[in-house]
C-alpha positions in Angstrom: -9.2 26.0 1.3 -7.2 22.5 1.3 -3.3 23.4 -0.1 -3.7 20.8 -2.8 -7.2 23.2 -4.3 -4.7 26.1 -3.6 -1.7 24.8 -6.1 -4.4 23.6 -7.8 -5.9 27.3 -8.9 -2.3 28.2 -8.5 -1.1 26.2 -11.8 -4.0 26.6 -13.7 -5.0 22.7 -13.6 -8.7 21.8 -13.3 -7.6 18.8 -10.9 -4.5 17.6 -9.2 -2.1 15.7 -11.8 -0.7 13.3 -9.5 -2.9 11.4 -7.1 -2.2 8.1 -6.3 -5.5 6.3 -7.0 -5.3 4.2 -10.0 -7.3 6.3 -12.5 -7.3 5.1 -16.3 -8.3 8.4 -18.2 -4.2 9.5 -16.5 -3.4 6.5 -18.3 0.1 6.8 -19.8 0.4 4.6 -22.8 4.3 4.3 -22.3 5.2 1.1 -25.3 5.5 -0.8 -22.5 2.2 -0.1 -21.3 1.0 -0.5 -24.8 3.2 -3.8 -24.8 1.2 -5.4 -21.6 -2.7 -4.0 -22.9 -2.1 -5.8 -25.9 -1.0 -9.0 -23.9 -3.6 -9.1 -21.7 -6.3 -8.2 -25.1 -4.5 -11.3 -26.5 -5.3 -13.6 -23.7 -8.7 -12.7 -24.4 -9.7 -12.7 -27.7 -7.2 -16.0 -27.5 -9.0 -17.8 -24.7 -5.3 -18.1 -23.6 -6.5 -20.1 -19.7 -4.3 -18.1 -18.1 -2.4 -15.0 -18.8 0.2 -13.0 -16.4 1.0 -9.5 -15.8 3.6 -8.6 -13.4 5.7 -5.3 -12.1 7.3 -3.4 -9.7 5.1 -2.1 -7.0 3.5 1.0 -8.4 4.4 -0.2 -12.1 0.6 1.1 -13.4 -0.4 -2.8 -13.3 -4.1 -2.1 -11.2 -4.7 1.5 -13.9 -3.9 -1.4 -16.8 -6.7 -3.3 -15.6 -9.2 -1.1 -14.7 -8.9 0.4 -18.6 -9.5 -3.3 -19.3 -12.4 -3.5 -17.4 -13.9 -0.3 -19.1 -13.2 -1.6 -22.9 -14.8 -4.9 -21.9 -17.4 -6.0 -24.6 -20.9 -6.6 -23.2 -21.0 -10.7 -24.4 -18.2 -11.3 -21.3 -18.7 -12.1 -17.5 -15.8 -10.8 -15.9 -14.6 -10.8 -12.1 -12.5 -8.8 -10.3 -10.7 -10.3 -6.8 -8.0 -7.6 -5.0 -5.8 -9.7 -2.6 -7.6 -12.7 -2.0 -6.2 -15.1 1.1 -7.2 -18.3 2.1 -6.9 -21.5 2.1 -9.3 -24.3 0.2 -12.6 -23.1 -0.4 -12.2 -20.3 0.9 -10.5 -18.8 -2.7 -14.0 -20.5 -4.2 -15.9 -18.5 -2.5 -14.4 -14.8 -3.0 -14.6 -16.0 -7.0 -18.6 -16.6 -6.7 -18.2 -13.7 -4.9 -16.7 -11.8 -7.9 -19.0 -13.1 -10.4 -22.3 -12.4 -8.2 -23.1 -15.8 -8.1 -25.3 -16.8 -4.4 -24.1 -19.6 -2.6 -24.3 -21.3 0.5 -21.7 -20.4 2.8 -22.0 -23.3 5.0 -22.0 -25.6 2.1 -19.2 -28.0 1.5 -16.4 -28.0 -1.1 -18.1 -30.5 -3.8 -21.4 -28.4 -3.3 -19.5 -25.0 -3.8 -17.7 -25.9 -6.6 -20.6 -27.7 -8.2 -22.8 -24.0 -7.9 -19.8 -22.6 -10.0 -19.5 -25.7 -12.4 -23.4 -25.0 -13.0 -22.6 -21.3 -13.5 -20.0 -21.3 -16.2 -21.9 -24.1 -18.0 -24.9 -21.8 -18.0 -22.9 -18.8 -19.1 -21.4 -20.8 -21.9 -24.2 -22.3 -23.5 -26.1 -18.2 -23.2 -22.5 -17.5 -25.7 -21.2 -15.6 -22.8 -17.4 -16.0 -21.6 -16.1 -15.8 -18.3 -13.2 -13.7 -17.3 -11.6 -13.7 -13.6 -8.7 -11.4 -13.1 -7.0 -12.0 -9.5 -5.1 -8.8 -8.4 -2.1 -9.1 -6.0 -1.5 -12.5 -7.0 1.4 -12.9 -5.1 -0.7 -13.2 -1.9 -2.0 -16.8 -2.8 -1.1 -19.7 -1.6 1.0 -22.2 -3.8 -2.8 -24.0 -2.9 -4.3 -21.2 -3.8 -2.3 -21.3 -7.1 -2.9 -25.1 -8.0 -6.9 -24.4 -7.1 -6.7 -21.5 -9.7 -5.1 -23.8 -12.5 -7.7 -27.0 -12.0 -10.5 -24.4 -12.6 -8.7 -24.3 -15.9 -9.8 -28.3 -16.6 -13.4 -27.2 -16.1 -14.5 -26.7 -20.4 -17.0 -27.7 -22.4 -15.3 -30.0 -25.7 -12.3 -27.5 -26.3 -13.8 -25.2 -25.3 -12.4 -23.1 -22.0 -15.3 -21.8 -19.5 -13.1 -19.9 -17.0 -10.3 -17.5 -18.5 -7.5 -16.4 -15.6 -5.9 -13.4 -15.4 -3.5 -12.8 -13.2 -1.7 -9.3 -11.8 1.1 -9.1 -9.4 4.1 -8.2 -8.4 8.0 -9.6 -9.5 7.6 -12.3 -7.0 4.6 -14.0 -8.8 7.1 -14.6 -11.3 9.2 -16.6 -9.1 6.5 -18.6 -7.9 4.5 -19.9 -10.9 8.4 -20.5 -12.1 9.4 -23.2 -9.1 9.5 -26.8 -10.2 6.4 -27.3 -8.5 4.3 -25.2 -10.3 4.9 -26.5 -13.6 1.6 -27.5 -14.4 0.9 -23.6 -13.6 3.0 -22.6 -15.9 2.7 -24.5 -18.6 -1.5 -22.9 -18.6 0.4 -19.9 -19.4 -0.3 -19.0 -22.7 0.5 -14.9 -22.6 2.8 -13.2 -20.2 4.5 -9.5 -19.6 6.1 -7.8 -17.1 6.2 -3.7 -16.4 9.6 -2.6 -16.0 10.3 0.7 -14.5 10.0 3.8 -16.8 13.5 5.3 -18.1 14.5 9.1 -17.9 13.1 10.0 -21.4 9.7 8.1 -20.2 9.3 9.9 -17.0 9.8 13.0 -18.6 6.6 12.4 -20.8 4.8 10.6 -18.1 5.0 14.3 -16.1 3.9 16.2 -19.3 1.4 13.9 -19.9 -0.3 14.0 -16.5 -0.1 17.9 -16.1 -1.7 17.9 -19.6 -4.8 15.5 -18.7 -4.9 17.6 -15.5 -5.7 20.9 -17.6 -2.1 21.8 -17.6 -0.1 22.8 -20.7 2.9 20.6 -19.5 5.8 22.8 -18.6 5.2 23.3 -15.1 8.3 20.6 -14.8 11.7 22.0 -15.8 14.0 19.1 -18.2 16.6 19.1 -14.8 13.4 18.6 -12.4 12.1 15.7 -14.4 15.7 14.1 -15.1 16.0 14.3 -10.4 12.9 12.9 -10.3 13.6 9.8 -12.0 17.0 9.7 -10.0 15.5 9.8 -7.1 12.4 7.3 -7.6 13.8 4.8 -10.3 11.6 5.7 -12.6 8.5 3.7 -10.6 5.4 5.9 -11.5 3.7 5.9 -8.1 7.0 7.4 -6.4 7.0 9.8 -9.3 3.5 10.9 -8.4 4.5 11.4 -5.0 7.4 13.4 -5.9 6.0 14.9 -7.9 3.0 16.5 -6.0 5.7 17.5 -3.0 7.6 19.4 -5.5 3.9 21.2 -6.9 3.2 22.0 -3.5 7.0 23.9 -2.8 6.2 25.7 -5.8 3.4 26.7 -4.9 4.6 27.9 -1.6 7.7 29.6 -3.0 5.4 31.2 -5.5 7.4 29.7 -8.2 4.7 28.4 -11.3 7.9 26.4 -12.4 9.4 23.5 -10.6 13.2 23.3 -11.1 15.6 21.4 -9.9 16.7 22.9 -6.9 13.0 22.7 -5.8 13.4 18.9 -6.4 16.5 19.2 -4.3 14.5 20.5 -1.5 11.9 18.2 -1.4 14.4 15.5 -1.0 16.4 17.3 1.2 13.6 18.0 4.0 13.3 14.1 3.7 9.4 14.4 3.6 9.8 11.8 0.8 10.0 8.5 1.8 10.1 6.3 -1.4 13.9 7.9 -2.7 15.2 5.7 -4.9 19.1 4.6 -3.5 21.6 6.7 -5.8 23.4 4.3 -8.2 26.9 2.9 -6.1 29.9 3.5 -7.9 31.7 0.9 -10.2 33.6 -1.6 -8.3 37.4 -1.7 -9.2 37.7 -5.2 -7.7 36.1 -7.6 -8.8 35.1 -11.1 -7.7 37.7 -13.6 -8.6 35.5 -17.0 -8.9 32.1 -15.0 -9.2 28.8 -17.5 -8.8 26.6 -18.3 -12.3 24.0 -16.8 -12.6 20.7 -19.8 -12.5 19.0 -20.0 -16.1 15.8 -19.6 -15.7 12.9 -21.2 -17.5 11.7 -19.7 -20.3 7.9 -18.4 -19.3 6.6 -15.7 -22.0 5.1 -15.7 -24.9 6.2 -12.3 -25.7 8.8 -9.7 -25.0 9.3 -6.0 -25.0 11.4 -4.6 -27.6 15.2 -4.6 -26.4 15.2 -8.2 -25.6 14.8 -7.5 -21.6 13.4 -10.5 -19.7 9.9 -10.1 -19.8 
């Protein structure tokens, strides 16, 4: 029997707590994950032409949208594209591809596009929308970018045909905020971004998982949950990780309770790789003629409560 079965039986959960595929029914509906669902409702129900999620790697951003795509109502179209990479016409084609829509392949660009144009008008006039949510955004081009936005021109009186959503890391941020990109971001009509979880957050975020898992949510001691967090910035991902290392020194100590020593030792053996650096401390020197910080552009519609840059 697989180790992961055996702590498994061990804890009493009817499946493991802490996998790392993106599974919406271990959804944790922190407020900020709240926050960015309701964003990303509102660019829908809106026909916002574009709206923007970002986070940290691991942030919960790909679970967000695949309890989108489950809640989607049946009068919507939508396409899905992970990591798409290309350069013109090539970004065309992996949207066809995403709505199901044949094509020729050795077709040129006007032709392609025109097989699209046909679609969307045919979609609209049925009273269906059409919903394309790129994934990984970051990857594309700033091409790739600009061929996104000019599918935003393609409506029918004000009416939009082709609603953009699009998921990524910080860095996407940056991007559709360069001068160049204005046109980008002024398409942006909704936008939120994940920030890690706190201490208080993570400590849920366990409970909540060993609960969903069949768990009654104290197999995590206050002290194990508050190292945790240390140790992976509160980035839900690394906390899975951790997390399941720790569940499976437990289980081989015999312990149905991981503290914080057991914590200790998972970090200690260095068998986990995503440990967050421990904060440096305070600098009593500080920089005499210190650089300004750059404004940047205002970009979002909305903002999580606490005023953080969103």
């Amino acid at each position: 029997m697989a180790p992961s079965s055996l702590y498994v039986d061990f804890f009493g959960f009817t499946e493991r707590p802490f996998t790392l595929v993106p599974d919406p029914g271990f959804l944790y509906w922190s407020p900020q994950h709240r926050h960015a669902y309701s964003i990303l409702e509102f660019g829908i129900l809106s026909s916002a032409p574009i709206t923007l999620v970002t986070g940290e790697i691991g942030a919960g951003k790909t679970t967000l949208v695949q309890a989108l795509l489950a809640g989607i109502s049946d009068d919507i179209t939508i396409g899905l594209i992970s990591n798409a990479q290309g350069g013109r016409g090539e970004l065309l084609q992996w949207i066809l591809n995403a709505l199901g829509v044949p094509f020729d392949a050795g077709a040129g660009y006007v032709a392609t596009f025109q097989v699209l144009q046909d679609f969307l008008l045919a979609e609209y006039a049925a009273g269906r929308r059409v919903i394309l949510i790129i994934d990984e955004a970051q990857n594309l081009s700033r091409e790739g970018l600009e061929e996104l936005r000019m599918l935003t021109n393609v409506n029918s009186n004000k009416d939009v045909l082709i609603q953009l959503i699009l998921v990524g890391q910080p860095e996407l941020r940056d991007i559709v905020r360069a001068p160049d990109m204005r046109q980008l971001t002024q398409r942006i009509a909704a936008s939120f971004h994940l920030d890690a979880m706190d201490a208080d957050t993570v400590a849920d975020y366990i409970r909540h998982r060993l609960r969903t898992a069949g768990g009654d949510g104290g197999a995590f001691s206050d002290g194990a949950c508050a190292r945790i967090h240390r140790a992976t910035g509160g980035v839900p991902r690394l906390v899975n990780q951790l997390c399941e290392f720790a569940l499976l020194y437990a289980w081989g100590a015999g312990q149905h309770r991981v503290d914080e020593e057991t914590v200790a030792q998972v970090l200690d053996d260095g068998v986990f790789f995503g440990a967050a650096e421990e904060p440096p401390e305070p600098d009593t020197v500080s920089d005499p003629d210190p650089e300004p910080e750059q404004a940047l552009e205002p970009l979002i519609l909305f903002r999580k409560n606490g005023g953080q840059d969103g």
